[in-house]
N, C-alpha and C positions, 0 to 999 in steps of 0.2 A: 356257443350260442351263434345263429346267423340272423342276421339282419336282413330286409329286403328293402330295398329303393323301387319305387314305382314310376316305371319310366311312359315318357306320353305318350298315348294310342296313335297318334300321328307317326310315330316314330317308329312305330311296330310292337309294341304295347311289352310287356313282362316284366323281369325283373331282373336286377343283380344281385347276388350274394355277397355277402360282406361278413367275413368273418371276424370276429371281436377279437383282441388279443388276449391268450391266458395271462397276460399281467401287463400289469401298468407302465407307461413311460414310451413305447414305444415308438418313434418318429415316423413309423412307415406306416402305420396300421390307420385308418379311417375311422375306427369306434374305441373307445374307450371301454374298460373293462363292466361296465355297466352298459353299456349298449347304446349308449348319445354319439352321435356324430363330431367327430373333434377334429376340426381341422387346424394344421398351419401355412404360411403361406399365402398366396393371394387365392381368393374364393371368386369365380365373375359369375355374377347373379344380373338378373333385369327386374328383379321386383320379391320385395322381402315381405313376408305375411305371418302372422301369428301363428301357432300352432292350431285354432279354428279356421282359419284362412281368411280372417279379417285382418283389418287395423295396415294394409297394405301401404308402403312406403318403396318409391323407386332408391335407385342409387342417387341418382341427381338430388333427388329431394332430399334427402340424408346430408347429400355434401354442401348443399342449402341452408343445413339447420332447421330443417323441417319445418320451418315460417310457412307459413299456406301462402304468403305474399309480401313483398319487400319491395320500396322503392326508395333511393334518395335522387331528387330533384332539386332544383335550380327554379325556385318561387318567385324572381324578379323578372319583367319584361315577358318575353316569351319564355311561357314555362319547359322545362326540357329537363327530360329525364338522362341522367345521370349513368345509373346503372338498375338494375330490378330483378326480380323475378316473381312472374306471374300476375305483370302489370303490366296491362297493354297501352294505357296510356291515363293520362292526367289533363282533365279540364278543369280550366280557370276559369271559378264562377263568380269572380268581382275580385278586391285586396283581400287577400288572406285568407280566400275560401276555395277549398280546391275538392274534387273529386277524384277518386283513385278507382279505376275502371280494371277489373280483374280479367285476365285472359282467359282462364278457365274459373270457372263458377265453383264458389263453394258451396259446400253440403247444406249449411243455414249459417244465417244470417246469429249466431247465438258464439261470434267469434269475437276475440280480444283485437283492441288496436293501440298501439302503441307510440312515440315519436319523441323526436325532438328539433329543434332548430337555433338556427342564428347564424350569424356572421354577418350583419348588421349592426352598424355601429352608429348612425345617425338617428337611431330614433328614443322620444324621449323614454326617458330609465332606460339606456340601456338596451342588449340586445337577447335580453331575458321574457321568452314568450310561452305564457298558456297556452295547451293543445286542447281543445274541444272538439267534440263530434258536431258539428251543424244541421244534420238530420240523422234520421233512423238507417241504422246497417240494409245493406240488401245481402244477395248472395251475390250477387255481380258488381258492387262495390257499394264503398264508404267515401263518407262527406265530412272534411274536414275544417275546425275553421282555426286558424292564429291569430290569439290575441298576446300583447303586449302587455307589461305593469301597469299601463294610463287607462288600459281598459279598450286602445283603440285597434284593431284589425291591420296585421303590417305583411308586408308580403317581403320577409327572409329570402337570402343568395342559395342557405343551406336548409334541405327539408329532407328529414327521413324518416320514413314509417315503415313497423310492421305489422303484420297481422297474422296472430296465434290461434287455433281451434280446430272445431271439425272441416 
């Protein structure tokens, strides 16, 4: 059996043959005795795609954990981001209520948000806080709001959030 790899027209377009091995196990060979691609070793790709050529994920985003967006921040005084990705920055829209501004835009607004906080020890009950949304998702960010056990609005040392979907 040969296989063919379709190499880019920029590149001068055709193909390589690849022949399958007549049997299994072999370290050197490229296809498996079925004709799938089996590699070992390190593979260097710039963007991995389904077999329809959807559902497209880089390498970065992969070594990411495929979070479409992550930040943990520093909620007390001047807000300052920590570490992230794909969070360009954070405004502080009163105690406790923060927006989380995306660098790049997602697909829709129909994504998960995630979080937690604390390291706050002076406030009453404790430094145990509710994460709410305080308005509606956009695709260029979310509105977050921390409340406290007392029900009151606190602005935490430690704040991390993610966000899961399309």
């Amino acid at each position: 059996m040969t296989a063919k790899i379709k190499l880019n027209a920029a590149s001068g377009g055709g193909s390589i043959a690849i022949n399958a091995p007549s049997s299994a196990g072999s370290d050197t060979d490229l296809l498996d005795t079925s004709g799938n691609l089996s590699l070992t070793g390190n593979c260097k790709v710039g963007t991995i795609t389904d077999t329809s050529g959807n559902n497209s994920s880089t390498t970065a985003q992969i070594a990411q954990g495929r979070a479409k967006a992550w930040v943990n921040f520093n909620g007390t005084g001047t807000v300052a981001i920590r570490d992230s990705f794909n969070v360009s920055s954070i405004t502080d829209n009163g105690t406790g209520d923060y927006t989380i501004n995306f660098t790049s835009a997602l697909a829709n607004a129909n994504y998960v948000v995630t979080g937690t906080s604390g390291g706050q020890s002076n406030t009453s009950n404790g430094a145990v806080y509710q994460y709410d949304q305080a308005t509606a998702k956009t695709t260029s960010a979310c509105r977050i709001l921390l409340i406290n056990t007392s029900g009151g609005v606190v602005d935490p040392p430690q704040i991390a959030v993610a966000v899961f979907g399309d």
